[in-house]
N, CA, C and O atoms as a Maestro MAE file, in Angstrom:
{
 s_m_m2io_version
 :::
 2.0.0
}

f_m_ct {
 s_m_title
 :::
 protein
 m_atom[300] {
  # First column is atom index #
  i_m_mmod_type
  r_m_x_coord
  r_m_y_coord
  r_m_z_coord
  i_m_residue_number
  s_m_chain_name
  s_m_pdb_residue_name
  s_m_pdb_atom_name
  i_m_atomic_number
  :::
  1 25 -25.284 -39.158 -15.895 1 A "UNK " " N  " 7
  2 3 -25.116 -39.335 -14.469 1 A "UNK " " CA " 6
  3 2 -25.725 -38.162 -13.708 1 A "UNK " " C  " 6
  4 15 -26.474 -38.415 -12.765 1 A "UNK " " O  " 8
  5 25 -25.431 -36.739 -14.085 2 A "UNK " " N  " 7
  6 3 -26.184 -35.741 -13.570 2 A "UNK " " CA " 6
  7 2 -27.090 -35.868 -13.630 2 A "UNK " " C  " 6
  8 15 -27.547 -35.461 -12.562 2 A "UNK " " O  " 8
  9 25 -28.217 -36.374 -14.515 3 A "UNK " " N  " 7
  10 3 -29.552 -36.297 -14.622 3 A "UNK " " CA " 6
  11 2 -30.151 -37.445 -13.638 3 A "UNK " " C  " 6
  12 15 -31.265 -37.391 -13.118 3 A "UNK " " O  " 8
  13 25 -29.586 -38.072 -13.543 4 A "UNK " " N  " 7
  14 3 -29.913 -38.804 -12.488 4 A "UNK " " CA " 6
  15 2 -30.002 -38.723 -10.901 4 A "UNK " " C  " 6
  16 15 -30.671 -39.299 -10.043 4 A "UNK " " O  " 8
  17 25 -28.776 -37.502 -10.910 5 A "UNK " " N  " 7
  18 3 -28.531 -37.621 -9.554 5 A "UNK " " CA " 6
  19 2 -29.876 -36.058 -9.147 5 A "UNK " " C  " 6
  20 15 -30.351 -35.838 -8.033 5 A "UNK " " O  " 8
  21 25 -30.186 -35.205 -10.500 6 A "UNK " " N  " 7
  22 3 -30.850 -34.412 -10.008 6 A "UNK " " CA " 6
  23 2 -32.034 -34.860 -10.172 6 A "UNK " " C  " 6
  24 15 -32.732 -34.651 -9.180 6 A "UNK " " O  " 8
  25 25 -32.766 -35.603 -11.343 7 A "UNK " " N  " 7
  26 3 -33.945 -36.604 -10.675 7 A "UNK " " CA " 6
  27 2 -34.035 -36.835 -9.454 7 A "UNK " " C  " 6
  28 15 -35.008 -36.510 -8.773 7 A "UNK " " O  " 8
  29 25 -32.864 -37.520 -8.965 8 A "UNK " " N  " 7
  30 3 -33.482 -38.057 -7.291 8 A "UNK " " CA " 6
  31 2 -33.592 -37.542 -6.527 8 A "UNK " " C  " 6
  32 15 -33.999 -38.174 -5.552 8 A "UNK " " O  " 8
  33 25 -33.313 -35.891 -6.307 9 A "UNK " " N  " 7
  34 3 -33.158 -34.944 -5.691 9 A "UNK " " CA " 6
  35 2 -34.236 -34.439 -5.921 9 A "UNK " " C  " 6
  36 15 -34.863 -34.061 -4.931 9 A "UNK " " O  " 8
  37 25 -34.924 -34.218 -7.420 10 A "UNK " " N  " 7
  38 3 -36.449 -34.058 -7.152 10 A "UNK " " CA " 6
  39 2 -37.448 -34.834 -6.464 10 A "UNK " " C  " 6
  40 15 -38.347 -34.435 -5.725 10 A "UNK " " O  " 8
  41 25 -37.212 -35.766 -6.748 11 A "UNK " " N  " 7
  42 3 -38.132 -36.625 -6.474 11 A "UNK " " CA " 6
  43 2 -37.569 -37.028 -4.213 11 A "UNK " " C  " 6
  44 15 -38.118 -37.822 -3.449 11 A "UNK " " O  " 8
  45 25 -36.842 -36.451 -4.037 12 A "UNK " " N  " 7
  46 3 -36.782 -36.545 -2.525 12 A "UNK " " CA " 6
  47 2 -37.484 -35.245 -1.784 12 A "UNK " " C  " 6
  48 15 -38.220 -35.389 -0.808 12 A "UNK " " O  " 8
  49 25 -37.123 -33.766 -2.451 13 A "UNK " " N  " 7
  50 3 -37.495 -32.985 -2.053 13 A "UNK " " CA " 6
  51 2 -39.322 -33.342 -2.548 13 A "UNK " " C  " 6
  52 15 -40.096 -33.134 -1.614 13 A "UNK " " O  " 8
  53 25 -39.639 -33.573 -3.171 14 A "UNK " " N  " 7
  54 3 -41.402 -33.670 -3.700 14 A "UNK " " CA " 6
  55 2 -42.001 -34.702 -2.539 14 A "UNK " " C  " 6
  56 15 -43.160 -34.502 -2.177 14 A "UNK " " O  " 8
  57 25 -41.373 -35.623 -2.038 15 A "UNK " " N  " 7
  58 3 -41.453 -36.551 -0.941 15 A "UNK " " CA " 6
  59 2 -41.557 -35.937 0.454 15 A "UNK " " C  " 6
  60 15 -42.318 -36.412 1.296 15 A "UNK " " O  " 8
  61 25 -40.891 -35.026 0.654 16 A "UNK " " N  " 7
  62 3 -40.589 -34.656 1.486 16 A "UNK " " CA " 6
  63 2 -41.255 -32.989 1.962 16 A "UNK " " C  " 6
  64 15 -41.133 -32.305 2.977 16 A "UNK " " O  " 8
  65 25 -42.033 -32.793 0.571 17 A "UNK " " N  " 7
  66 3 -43.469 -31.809 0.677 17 A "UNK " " CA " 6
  67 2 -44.358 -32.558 0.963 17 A "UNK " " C  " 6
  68 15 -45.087 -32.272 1.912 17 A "UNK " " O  " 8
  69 25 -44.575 -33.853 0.152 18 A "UNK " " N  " 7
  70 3 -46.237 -34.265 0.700 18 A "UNK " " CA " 6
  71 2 -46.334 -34.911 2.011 18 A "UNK " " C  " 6
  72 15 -47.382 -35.171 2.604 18 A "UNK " " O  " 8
  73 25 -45.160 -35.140 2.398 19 A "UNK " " N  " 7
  74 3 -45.003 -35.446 3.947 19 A "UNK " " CA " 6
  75 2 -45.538 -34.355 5.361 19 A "UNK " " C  " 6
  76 15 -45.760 -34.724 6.514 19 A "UNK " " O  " 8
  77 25 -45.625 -33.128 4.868 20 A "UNK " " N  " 7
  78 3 -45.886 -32.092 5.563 20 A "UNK " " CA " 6
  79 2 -47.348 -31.669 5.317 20 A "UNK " " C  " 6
  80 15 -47.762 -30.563 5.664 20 A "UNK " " O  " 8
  81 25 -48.265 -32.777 4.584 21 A "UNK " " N  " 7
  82 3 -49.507 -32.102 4.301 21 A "UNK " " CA " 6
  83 2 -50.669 -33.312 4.548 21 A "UNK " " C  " 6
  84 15 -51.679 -33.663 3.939 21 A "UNK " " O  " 8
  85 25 -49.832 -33.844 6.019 22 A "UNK " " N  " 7
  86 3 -50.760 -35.438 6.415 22 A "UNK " " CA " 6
  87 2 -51.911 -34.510 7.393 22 A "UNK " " C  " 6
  88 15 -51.831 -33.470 8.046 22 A "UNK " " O  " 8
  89 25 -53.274 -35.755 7.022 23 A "UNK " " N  " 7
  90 3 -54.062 -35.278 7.831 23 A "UNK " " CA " 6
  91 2 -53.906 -36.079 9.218 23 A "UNK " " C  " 6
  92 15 -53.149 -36.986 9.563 23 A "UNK " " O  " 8
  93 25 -55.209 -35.182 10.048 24 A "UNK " " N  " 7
  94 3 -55.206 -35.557 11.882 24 A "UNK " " CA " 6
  95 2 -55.658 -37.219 11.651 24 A "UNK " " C  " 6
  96 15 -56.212 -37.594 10.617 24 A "UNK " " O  " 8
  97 25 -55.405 -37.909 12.513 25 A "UNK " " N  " 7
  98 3 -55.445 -39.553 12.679 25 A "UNK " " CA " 6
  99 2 -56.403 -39.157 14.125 25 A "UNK " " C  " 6
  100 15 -56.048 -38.213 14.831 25 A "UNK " " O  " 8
  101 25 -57.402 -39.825 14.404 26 A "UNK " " N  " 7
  102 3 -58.538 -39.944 15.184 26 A "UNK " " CA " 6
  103 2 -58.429 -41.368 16.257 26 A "UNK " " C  " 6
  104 15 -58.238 -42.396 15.606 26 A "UNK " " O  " 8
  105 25 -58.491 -41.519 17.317 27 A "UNK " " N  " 7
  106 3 -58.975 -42.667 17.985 27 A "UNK " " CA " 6
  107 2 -60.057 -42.690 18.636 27 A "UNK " " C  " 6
  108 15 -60.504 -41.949 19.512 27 A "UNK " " O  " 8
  109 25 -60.555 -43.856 18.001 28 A "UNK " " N  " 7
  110 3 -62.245 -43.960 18.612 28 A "UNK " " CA " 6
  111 2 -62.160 -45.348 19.335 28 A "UNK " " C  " 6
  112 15 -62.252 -46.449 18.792 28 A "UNK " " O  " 8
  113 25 -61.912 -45.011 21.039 29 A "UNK " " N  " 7
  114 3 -62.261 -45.827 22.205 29 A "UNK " " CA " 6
  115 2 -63.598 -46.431 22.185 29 A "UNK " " C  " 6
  116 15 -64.544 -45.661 22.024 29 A "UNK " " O  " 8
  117 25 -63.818 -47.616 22.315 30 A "UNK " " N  " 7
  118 3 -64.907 -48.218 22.417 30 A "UNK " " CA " 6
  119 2 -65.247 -48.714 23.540 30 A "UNK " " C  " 6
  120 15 -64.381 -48.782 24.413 30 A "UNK " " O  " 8
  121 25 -66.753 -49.249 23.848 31 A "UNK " " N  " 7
  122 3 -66.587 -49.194 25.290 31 A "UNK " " CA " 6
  123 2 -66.445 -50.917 25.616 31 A "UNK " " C  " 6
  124 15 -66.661 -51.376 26.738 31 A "UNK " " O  " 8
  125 25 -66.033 -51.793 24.391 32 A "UNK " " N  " 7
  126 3 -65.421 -52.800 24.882 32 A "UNK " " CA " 6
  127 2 -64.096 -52.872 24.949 32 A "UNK " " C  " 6
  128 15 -63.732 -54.024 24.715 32 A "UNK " " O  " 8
  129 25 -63.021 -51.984 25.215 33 A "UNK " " N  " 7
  130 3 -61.738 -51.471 25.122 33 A "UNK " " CA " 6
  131 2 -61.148 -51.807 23.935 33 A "UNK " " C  " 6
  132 15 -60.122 -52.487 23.932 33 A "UNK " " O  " 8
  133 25 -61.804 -51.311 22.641 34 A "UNK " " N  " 7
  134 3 -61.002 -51.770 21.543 34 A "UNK " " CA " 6
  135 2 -60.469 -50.152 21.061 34 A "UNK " " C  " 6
  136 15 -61.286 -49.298 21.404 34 A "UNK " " O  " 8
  137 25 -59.644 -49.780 20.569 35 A "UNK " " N  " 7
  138 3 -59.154 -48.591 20.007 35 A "UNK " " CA " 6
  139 2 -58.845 -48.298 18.806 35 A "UNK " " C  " 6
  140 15 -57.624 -48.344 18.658 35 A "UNK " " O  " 8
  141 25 -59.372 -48.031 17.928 36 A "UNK " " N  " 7
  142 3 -59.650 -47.757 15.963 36 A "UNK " " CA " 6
  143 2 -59.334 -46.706 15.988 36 A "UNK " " C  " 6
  144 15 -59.890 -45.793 16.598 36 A "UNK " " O  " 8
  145 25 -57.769 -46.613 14.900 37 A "UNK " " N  " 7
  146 3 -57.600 -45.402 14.475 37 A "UNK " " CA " 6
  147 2 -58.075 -45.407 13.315 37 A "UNK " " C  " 6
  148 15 -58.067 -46.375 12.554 37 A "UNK " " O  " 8
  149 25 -58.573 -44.206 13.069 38 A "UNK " " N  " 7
  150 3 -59.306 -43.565 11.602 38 A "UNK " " CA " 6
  151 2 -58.146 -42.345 11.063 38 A "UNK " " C  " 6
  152 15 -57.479 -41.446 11.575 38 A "UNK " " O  " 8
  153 25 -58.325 -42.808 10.002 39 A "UNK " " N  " 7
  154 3 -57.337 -41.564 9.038 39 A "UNK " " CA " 6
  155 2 -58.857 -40.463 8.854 39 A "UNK " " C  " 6
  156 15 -59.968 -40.620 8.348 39 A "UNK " " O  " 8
  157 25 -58.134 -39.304 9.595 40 A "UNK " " N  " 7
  158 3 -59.484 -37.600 8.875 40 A "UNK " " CA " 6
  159 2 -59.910 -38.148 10.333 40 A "UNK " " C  " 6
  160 15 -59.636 -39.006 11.172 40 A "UNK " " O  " 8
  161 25 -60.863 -36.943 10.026 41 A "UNK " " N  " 7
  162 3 -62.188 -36.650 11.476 41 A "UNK " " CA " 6
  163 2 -63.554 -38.089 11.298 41 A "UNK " " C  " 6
  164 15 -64.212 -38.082 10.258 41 A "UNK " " O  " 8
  165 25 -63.728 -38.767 11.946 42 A "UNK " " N  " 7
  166 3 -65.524 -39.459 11.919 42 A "UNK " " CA " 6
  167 2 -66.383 -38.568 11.685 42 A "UNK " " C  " 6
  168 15 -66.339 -37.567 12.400 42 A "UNK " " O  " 8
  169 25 -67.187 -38.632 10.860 43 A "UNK " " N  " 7
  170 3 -68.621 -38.106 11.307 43 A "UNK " " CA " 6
  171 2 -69.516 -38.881 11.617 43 A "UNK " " C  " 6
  172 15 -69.508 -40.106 11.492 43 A "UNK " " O  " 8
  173 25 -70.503 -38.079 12.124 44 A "UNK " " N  " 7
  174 3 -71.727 -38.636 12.773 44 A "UNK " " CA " 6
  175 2 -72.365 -38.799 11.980 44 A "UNK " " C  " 6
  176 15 -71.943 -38.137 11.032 44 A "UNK " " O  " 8
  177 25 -73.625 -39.569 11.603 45 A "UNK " " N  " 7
  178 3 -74.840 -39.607 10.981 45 A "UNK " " CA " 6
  179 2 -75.722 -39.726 11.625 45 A "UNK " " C  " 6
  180 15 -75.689 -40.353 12.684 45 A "UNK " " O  " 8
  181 25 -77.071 -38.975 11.010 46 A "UNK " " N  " 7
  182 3 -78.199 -39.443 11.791 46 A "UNK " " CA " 6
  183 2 -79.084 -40.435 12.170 46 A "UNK " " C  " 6
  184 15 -80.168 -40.211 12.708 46 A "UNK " " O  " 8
  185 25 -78.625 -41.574 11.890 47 A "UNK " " N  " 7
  186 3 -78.384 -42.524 11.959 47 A "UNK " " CA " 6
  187 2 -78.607 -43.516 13.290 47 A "UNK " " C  " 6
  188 15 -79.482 -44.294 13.669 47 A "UNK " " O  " 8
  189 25 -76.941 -42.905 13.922 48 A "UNK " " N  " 7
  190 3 -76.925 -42.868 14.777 48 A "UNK " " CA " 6
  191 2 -75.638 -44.168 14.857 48 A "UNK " " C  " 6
  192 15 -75.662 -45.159 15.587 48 A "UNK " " O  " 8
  193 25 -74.680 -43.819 13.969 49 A "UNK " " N  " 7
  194 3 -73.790 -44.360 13.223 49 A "UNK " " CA " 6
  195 2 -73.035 -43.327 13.520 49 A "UNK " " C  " 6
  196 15 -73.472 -42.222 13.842 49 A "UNK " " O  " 8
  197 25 -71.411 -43.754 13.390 50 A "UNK " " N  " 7
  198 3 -70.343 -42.918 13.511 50 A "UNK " " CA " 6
  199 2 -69.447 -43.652 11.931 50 A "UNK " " C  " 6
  200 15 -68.972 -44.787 11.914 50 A "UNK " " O  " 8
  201 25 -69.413 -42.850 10.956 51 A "UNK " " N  " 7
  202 3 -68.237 -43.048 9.992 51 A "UNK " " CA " 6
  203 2 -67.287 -42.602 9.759 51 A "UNK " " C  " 6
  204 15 -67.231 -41.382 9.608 51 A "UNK " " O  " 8
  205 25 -65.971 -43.518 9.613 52 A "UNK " " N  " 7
  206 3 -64.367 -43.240 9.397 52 A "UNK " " CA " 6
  207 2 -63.798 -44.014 8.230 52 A "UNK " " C  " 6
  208 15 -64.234 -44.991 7.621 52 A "UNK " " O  " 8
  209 25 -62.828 -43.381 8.109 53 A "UNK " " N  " 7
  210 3 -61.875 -44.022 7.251 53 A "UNK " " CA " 6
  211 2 -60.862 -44.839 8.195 53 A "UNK " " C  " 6
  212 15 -60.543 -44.418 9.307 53 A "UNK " " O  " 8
  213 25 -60.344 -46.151 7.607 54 A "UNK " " N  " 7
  214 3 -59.632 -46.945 8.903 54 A "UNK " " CA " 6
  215 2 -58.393 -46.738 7.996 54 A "UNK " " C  " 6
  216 15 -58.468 -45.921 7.078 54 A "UNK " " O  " 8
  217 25 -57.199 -47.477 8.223 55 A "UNK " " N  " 7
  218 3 -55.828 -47.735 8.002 55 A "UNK " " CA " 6
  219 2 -55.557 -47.833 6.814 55 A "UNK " " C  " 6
  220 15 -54.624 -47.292 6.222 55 A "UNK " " O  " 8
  221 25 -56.575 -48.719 6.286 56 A "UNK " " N  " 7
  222 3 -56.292 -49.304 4.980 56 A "UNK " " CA " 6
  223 2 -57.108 -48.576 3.998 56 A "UNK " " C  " 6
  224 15 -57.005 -48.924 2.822 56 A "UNK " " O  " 8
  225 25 -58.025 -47.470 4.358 57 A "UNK " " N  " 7
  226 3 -58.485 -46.728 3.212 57 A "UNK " " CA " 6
  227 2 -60.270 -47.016 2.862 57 A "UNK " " C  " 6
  228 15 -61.202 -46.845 2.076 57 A "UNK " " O  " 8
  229 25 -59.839 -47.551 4.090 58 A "UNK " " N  " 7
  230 3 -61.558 -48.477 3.762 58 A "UNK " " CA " 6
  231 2 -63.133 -47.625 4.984 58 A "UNK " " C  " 6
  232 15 -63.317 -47.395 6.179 58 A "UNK " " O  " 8
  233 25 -63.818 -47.471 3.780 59 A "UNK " " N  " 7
  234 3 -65.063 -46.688 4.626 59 A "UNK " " CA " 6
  235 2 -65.493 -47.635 5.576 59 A "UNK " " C  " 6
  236 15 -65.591 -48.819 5.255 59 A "UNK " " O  " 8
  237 25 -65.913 -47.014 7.362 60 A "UNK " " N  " 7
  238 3 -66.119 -48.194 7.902 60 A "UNK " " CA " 6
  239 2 -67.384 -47.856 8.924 60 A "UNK " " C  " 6
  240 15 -67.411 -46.720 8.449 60 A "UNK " " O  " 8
  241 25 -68.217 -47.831 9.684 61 A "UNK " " N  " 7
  242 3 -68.934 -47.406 10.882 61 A "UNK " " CA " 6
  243 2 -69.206 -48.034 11.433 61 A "UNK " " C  " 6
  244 15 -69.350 -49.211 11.100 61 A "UNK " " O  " 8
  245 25 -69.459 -47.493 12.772 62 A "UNK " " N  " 7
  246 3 -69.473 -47.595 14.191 62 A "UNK " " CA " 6
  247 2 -70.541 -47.260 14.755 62 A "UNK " " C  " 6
  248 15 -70.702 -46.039 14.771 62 A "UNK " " O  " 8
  249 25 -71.682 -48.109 15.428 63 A "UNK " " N  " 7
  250 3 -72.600 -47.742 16.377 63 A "UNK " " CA " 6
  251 2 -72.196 -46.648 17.055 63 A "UNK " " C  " 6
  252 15 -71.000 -46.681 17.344 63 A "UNK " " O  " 8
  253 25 -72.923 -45.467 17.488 64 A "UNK " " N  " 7
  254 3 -72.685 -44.223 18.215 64 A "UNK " " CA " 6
  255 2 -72.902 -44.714 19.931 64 A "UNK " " C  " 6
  256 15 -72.617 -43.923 20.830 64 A "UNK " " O  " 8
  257 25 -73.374 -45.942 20.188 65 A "UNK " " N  " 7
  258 3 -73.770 -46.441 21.512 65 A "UNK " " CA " 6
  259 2 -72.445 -47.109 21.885 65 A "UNK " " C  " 6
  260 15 -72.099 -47.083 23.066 65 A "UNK " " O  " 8
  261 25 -71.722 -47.672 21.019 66 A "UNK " " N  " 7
  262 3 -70.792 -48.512 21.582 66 A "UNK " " CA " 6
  263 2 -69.011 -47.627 21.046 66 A "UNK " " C  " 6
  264 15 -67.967 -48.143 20.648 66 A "UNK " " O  " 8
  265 25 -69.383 -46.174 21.290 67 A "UNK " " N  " 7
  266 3 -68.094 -45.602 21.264 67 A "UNK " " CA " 6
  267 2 -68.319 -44.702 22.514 67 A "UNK " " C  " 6
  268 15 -69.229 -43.928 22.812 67 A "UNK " " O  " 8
  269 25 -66.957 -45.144 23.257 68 A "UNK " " N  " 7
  270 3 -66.767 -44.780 24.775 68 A "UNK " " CA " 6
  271 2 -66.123 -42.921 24.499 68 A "UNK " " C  " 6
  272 15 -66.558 -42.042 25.244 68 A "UNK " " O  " 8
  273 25 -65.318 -42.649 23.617 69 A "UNK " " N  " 7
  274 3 -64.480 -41.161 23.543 69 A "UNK " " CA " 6
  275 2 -64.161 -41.069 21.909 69 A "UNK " " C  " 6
  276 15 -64.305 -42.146 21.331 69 A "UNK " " O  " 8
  277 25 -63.909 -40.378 21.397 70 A "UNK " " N  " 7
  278 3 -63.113 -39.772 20.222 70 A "UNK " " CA " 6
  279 2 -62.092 -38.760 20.628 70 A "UNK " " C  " 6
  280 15 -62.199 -37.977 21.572 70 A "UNK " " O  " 8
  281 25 -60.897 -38.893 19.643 71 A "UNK " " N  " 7
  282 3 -59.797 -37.799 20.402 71 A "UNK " " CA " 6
  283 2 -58.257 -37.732 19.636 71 A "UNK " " C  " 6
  284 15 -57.419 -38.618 19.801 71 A "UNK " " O  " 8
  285 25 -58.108 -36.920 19.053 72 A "UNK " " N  " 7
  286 3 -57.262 -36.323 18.181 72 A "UNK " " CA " 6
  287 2 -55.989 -37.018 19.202 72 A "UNK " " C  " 6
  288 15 -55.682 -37.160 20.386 72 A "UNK " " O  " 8
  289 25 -55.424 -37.380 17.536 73 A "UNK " " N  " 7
  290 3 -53.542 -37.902 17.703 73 A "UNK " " CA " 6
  291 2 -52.924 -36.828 17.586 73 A "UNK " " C  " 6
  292 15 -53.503 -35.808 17.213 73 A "UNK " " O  " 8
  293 25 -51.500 -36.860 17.914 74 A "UNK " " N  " 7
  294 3 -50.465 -35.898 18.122 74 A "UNK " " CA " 6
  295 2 -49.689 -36.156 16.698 74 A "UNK " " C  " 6
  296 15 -49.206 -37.239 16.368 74 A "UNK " " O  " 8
  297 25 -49.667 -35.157 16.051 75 A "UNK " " N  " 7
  298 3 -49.112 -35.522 14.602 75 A "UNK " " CA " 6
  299 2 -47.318 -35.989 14.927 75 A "UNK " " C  " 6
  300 15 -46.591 -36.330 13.994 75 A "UNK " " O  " 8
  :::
 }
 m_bond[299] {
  # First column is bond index #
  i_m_from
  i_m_to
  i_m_order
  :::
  1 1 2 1
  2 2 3 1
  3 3 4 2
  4 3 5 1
  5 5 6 1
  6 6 7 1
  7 7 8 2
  8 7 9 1
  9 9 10 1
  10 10 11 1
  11 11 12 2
  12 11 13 1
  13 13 14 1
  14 14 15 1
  15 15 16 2
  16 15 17 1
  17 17 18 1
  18 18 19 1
  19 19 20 2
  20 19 21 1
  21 21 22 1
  22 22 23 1
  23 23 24 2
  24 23 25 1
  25 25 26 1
  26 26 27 1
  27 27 28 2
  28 27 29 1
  29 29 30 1
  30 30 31 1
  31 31 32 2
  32 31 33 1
  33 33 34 1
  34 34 35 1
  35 35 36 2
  36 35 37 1
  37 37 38 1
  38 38 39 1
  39 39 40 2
  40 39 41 1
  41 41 42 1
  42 42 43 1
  43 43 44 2
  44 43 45 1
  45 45 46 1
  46 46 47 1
  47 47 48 2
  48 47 49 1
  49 49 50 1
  50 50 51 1
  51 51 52 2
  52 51 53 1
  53 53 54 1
  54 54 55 1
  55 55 56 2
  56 55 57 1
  57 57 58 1
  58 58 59 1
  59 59 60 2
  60 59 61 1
  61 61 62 1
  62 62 63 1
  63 63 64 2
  64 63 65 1
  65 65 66 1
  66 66 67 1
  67 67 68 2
  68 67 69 1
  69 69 70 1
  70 70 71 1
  71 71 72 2
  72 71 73 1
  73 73 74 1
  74 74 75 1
  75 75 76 2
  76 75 77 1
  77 77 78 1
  78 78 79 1
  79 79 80 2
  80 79 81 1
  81 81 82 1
  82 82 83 1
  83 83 84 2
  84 83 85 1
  85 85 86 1
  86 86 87 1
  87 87 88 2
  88 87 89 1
  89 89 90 1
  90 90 91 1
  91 91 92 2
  92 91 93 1
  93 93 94 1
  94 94 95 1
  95 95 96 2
  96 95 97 1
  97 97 98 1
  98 98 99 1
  99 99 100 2
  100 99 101 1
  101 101 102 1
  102 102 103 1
  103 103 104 2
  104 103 105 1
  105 105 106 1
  106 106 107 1
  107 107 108 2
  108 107 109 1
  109 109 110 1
  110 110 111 1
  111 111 112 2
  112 111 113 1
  113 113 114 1
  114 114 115 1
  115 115 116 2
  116 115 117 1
  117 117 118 1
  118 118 119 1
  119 119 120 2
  120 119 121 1
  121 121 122 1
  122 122 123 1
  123 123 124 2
  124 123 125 1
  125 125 126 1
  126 126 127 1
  127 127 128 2
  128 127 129 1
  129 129 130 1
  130 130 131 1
  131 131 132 2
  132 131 133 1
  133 133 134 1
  134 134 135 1
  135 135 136 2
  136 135 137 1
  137 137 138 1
  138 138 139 1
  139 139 140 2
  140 139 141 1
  141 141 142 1
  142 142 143 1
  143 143 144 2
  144 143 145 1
  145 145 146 1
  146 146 147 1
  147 147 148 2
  148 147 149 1
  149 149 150 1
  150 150 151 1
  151 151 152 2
  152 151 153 1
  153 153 154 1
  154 154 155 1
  155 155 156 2
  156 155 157 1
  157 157 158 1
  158 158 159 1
  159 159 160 2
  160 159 161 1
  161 161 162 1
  162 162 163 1
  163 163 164 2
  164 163 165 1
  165 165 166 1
  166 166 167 1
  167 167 168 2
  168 167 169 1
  169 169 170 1
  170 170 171 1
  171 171 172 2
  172 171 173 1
  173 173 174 1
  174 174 175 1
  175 175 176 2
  176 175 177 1
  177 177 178 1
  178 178 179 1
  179 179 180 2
  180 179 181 1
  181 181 182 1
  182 182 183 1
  183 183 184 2
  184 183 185 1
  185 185 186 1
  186 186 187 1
  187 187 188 2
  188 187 189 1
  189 189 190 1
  190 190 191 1
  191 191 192 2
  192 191 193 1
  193 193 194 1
  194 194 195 1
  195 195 196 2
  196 195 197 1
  197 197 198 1
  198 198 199 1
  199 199 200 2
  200 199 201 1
  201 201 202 1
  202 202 203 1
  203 203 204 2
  204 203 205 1
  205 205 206 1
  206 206 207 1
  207 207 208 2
  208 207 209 1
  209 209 210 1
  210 210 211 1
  211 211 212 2
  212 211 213 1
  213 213 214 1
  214 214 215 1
  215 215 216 2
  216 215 217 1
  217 217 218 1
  218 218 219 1
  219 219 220 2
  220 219 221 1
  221 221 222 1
  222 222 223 1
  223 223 224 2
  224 223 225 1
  225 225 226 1
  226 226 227 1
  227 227 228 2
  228 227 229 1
  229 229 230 1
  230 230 231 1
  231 231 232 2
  232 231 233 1
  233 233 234 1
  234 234 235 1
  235 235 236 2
  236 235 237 1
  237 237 238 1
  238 238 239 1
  239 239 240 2
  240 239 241 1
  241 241 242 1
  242 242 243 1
  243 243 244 2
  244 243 245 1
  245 245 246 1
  246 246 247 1
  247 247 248 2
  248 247 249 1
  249 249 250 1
  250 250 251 1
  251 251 252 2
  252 251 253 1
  253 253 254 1
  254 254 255 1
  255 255 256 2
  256 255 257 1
  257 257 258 1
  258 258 259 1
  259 259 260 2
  260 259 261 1
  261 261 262 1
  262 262 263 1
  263 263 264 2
  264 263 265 1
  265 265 266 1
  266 266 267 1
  267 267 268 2
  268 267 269 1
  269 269 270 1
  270 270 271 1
  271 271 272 2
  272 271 273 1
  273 273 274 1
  274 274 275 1
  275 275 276 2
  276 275 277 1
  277 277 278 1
  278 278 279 1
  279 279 280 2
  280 279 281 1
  281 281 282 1
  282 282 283 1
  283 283 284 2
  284 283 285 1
  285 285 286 1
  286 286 287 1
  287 287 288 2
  288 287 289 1
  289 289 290 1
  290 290 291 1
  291 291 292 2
  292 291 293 1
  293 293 294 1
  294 294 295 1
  295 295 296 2
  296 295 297 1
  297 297 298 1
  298 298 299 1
  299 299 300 2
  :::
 }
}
């Protein structure tokens, strides 16, 4: 029974470190009013392409013509 109860106690406190080590979430306004949050920063390419990571983990880009702002979330 102890080992159990201090298992879960590890495993809450270990939860409750990687919780404190999320990255910045990004919104990229478009200028047909759509709003994409990206997990991490976009970068630019030369291109002339903007690439993010979206919600689900998935690489995605964005014409650099048809993004109205970029602009850091409030953690």
């Amino acid at each position: 029974m102890k080992k159990v109860i201090v298992i879960s106690i590890a495993a809450l406190l270990s939860a409750v470190a990687l919780t404190g080590c999320t990255r910045t979430s990004y919104a990229i306004h478009t200028n047909d009013a759509r709003t994409i949050i990206s997990d991490g920063k976009p970068v630019e390419a030369s291109t002339g392409l903007i690439g993010y990571t979206d919600a689900w983990g998935t690489k995605q880009q964005i014409n650099k013509a048809d993004v109205k702002e970029i602009s850091a979330l409030p953690n």
